[in-house]
VOTORKE-192235 format. One record per residue (C-alpha): residue number from 1; chain; x, y, z. Coordinates in steps of 0.001 Angstrom, whole numbers, m for minus. Example, Ala and Ser with C-alpha at 12.3 -4.5 7.8 and 13.67 -1.06 7.14 Angstrom:
2
1:A:12300:m4500:7800
2:A:13670:m1060:7140
// end
This chain:
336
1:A:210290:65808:m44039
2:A:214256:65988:m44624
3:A:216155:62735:m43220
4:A:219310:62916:m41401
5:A:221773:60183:m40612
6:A:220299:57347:m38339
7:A:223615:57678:m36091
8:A:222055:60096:m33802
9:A:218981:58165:m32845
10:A:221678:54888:m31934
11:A:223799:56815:m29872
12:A:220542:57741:m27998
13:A:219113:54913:m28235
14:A:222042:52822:m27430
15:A:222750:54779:m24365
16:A:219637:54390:m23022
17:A:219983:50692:m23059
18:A:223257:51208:m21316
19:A:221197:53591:m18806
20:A:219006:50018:m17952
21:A:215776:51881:m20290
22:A:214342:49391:m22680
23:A:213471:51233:m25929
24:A:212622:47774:m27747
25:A:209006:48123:m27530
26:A:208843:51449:m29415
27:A:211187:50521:m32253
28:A:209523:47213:m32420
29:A:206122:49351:m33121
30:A:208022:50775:m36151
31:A:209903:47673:m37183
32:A:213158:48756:m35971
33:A:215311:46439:m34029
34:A:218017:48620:m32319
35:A:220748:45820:m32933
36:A:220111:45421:m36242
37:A:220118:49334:m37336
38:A:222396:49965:m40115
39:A:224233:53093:m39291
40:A:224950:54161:m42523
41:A:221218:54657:m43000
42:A:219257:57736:m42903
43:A:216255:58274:m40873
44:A:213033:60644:m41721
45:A:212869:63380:m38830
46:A:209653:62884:m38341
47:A:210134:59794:m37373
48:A:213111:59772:m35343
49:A:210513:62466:m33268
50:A:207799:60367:m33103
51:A:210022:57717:m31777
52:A:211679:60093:m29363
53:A:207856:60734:m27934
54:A:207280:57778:m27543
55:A:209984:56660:m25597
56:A:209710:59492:m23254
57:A:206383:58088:m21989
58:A:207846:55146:m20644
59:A:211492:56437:m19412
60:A:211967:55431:m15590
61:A:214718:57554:m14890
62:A:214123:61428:m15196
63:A:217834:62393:m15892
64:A:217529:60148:m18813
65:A:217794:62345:m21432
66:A:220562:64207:m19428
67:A:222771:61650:m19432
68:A:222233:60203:m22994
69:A:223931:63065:m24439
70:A:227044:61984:m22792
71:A:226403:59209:m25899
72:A:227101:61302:m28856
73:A:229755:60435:m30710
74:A:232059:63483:m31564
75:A:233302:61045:m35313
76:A:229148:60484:m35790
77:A:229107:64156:m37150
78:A:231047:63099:m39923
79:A:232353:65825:m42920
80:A:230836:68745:m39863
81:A:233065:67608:m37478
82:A:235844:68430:m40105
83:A:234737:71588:m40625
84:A:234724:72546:m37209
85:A:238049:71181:m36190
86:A:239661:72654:m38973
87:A:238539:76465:m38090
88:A:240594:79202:m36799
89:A:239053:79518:m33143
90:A:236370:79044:m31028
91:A:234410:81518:m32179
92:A:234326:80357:m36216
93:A:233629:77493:m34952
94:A:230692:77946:m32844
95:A:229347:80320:m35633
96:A:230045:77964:m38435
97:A:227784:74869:m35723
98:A:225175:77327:m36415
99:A:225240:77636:m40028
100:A:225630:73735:m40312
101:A:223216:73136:m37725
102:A:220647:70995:m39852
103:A:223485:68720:m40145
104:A:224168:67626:m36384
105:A:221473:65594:m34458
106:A:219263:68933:m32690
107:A:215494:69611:m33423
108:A:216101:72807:m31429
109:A:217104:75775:m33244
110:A:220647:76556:m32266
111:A:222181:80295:m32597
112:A:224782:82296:m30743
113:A:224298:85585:m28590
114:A:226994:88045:m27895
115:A:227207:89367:m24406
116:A:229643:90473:m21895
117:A:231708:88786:m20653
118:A:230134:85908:m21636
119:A:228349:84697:m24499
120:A:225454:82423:m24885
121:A:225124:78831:m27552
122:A:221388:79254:m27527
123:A:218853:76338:m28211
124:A:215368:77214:m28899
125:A:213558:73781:m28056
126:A:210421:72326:m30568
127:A:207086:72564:m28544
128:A:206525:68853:m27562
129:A:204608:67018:m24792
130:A:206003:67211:m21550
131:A:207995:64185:m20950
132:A:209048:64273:m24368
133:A:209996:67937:m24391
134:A:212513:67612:m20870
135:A:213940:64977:m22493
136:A:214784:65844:m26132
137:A:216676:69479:m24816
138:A:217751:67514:m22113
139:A:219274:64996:m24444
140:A:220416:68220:m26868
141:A:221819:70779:m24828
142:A:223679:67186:m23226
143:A:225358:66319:m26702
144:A:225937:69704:m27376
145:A:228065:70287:m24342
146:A:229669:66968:m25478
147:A:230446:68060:m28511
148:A:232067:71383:m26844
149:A:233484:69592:m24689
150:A:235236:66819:m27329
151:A:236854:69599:m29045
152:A:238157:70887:m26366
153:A:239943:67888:m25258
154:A:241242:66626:m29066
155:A:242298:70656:m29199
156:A:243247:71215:m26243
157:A:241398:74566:m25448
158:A:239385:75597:m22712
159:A:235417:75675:m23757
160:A:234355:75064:m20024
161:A:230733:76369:m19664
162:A:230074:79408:m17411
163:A:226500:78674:m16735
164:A:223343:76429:m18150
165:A:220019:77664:m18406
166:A:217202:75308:m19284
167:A:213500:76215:m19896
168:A:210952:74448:m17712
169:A:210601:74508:m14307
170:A:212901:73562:m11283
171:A:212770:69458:m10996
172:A:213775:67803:m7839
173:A:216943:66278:m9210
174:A:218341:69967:m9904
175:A:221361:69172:m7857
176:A:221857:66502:m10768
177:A:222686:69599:m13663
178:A:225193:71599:m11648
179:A:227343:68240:m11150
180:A:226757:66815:m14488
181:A:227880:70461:m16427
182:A:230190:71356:m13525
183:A:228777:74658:m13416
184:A:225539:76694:m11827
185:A:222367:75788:m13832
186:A:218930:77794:m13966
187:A:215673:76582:m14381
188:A:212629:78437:m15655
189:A:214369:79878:m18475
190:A:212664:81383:m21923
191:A:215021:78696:m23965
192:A:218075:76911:m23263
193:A:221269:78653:m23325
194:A:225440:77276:m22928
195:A:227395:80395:m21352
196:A:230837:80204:m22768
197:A:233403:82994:m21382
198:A:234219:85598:m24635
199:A:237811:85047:m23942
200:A:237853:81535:m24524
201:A:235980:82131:m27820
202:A:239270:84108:m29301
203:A:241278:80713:m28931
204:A:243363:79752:m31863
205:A:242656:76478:m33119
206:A:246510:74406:m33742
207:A:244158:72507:m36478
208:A:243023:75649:m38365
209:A:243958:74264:m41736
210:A:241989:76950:m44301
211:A:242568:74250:m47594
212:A:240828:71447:m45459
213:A:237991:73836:m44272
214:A:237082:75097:m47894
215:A:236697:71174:m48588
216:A:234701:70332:m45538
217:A:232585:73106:m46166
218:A:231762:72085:m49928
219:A:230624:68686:m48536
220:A:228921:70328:m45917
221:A:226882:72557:m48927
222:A:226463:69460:m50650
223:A:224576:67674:m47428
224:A:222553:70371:m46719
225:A:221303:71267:m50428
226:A:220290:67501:m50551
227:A:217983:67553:m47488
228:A:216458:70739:m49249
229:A:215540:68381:m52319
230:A:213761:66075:m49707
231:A:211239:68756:m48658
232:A:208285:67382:m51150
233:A:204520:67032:m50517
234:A:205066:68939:m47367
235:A:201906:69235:m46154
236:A:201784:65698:m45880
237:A:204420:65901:m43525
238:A:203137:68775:m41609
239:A:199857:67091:m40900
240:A:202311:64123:m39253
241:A:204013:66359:m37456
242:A:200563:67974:m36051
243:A:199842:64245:m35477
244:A:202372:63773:m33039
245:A:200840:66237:m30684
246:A:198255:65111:m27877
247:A:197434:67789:m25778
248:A:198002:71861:m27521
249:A:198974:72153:m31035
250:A:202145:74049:m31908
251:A:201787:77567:m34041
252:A:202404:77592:m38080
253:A:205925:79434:m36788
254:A:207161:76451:m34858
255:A:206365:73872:m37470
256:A:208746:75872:m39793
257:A:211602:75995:m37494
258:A:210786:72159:m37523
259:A:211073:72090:m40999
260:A:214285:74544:m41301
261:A:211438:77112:m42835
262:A:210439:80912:m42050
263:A:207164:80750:m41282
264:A:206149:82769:m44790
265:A:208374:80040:m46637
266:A:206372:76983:m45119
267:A:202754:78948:m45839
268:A:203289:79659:m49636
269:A:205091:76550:m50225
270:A:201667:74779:m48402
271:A:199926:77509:m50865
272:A:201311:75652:m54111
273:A:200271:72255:m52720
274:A:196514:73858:m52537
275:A:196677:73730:m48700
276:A:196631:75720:m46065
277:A:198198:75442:m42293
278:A:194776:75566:m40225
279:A:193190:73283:m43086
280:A:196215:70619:m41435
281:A:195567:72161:m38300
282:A:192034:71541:m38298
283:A:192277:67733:m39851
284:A:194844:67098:m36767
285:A:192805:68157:m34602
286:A:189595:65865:m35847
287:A:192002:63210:m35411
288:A:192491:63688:m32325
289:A:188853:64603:m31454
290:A:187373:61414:m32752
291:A:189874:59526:m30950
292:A:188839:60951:m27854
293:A:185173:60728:m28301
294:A:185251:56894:m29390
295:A:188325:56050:m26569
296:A:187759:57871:m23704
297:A:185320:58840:m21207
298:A:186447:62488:m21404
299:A:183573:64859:m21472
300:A:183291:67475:m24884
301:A:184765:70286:m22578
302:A:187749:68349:m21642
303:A:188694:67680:m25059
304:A:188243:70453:m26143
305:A:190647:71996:m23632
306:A:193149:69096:m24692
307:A:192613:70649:m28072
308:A:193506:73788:m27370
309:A:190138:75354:m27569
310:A:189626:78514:m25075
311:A:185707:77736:m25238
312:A:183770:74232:m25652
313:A:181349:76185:m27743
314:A:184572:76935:m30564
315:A:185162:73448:m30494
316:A:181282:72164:m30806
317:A:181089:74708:m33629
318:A:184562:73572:m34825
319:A:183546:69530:m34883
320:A:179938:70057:m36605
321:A:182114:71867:m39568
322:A:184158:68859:m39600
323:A:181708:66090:m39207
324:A:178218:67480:m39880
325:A:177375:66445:m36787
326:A:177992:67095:m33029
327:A:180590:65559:m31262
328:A:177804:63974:m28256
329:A:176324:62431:m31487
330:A:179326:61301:m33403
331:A:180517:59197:m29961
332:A:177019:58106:m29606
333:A:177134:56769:m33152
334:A:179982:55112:m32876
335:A:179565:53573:m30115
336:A:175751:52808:m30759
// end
């Protein structure tokens, strides 16, 4: 898994504690002592996400991840902010956010869509557990209007949002969104989307400045071609990230994006490790099978609906494969 700069987490973290949460317990779990983070560190993604997970089980406030993005620090971004501040409108800039986008704090995949009259900063969210996944875009469609909205005050031009659209169902603080974007928010959506008027994006930036961009964007290549070098013995770090997941498994395609892969690019590079995605798959899910069998009470057909099986019968089959045995006998015998 690629690592990113630490600085993201904190300012999440950070304003959580400010928010009255107590993400202590977590970090302690990992060693981590929010106070004593050095933020010139760099974090592994997957375990900034596991951490994220984590913490969303035990959040007591549900517009928590809402109003953590207000946290972000618009300096945190470092040689990207640079390059965005330094373009010549609105519109380079929100194109060049998406090129650049492995180097700002998202799991989601950003991208832009044209449309009339308005156009649409669109985050397509990682499949996560519930809690977890209402608070990550929360938390990232949040910082990204904070980031929007930083430029547009050290600028001075108007990147006001037309609209909000978030994908998961209506929640009863709704009335929360509209206020905290200052503008009408949907629910229920496919993915998460900014609406940004098309006549704001033709704004001139007064900080265009084409000598500084061409620097900032040679640091910017230099960041991103050194995460690239991290990606080694991936399918160790696949089978973490299927590790994180309780319930349903996510799809070969959305561990890529995960990644920063295509989907063919994550298979054949599994392919030259001598691995294969539903070999991961499957050792994920035994994980997770012979937790449930020795932990819990759940009976075979329940887990296997937490596993994502259609049929108990495809997950009996499934578990003898794995175990040489069935799964009524494997809790037996380790229980017995």
């Amino acid at each position: 898994m690629t690592s990113r700069s630490i600085l993201g987490l904190m300012y999440t973290l950070q304003g959580l504690r400010r928010l009255g949460e107590d993400p202590a317990p977590v970090l302690a779990h990992y060693g981590l002592d929010l106070d004593t983070l050095d933020p010139s560190t760099r974090i592994d993604r997957a375990l900034e996400l596991r951490i994220y997970v984590e913490i969303a089980e035990s959040l007591r406030d549900p517009l928590a991840g809402l109003r953590s993005g207000e946290f972000t620090g618009f300096a945190g971004y470092g040689p990207f902010t640079m390059l965005l501040m330094t373009c010549a409108s609105a519109q380079q800039a929100i194109e060049v956010g998406v090129r650049y986008q492995q180097l700002t704090f998202l799991f989601s995949t950003l991208s832009f869509e044209r449309g009339e009259p308005a156009s649409a900063l669109t985050l397509v969210p990682l499949p996560l557990p519930d809690k977890a996944f209402r608070f990550r875009i929360d938390g990232e469609v949040s910082g990204t209007y904070k980031l929007l909205r930083d430029l547009q005050a050290t600028l001075g031009v108007d990147l006001n949002a037309e609209g909000v659209d978030l994908p998961y169902p209506r929640p009863p603080e709704a009335d929360a969104y509209a206020r905290h974007f200052g503008c009408p928010v949907r629910f229920d959506q496919p993915v998460a989307r900014i609406w940004i008027r098309n006549l704001h994006l033709t704004l001139r930036f007064p900080t265009h400045d084409p000598a500084a961009h061409a620097l900032y964007r040679d640091l910017c290549d230099r960041q991103l071609a050194q995460q690239q070098a991290e990606l080694r013995n991936l399918s160790e770090q696949v089978l973490r990230h299927l590790q994180l997941f309780r319930n349903h498994f996510p799809q070969a395609a959305q561990v890529a994006q995960m990644f920063g892969l295509s989907e063919r690019s994550l298979r054949r590079r599994l392919g030259d490790e001598g691995t294969h995605f539903r070999d991961l798959l499957a050792r994920a899910r035994f994980a997770r099978a012979s937790e449930l069998l020795t932990q819990s009470d759940l009976s075979v057909e329940a887990i296997a609906e937490q596993l994502g099986y259609a049929e108990p019968a495809a997950f009996i089959h499934a578990f003898q494969r794995w175990a040489d045995t069935t799964p009524l006998a494997f809790r037996n015998a380790r229980r017995g």
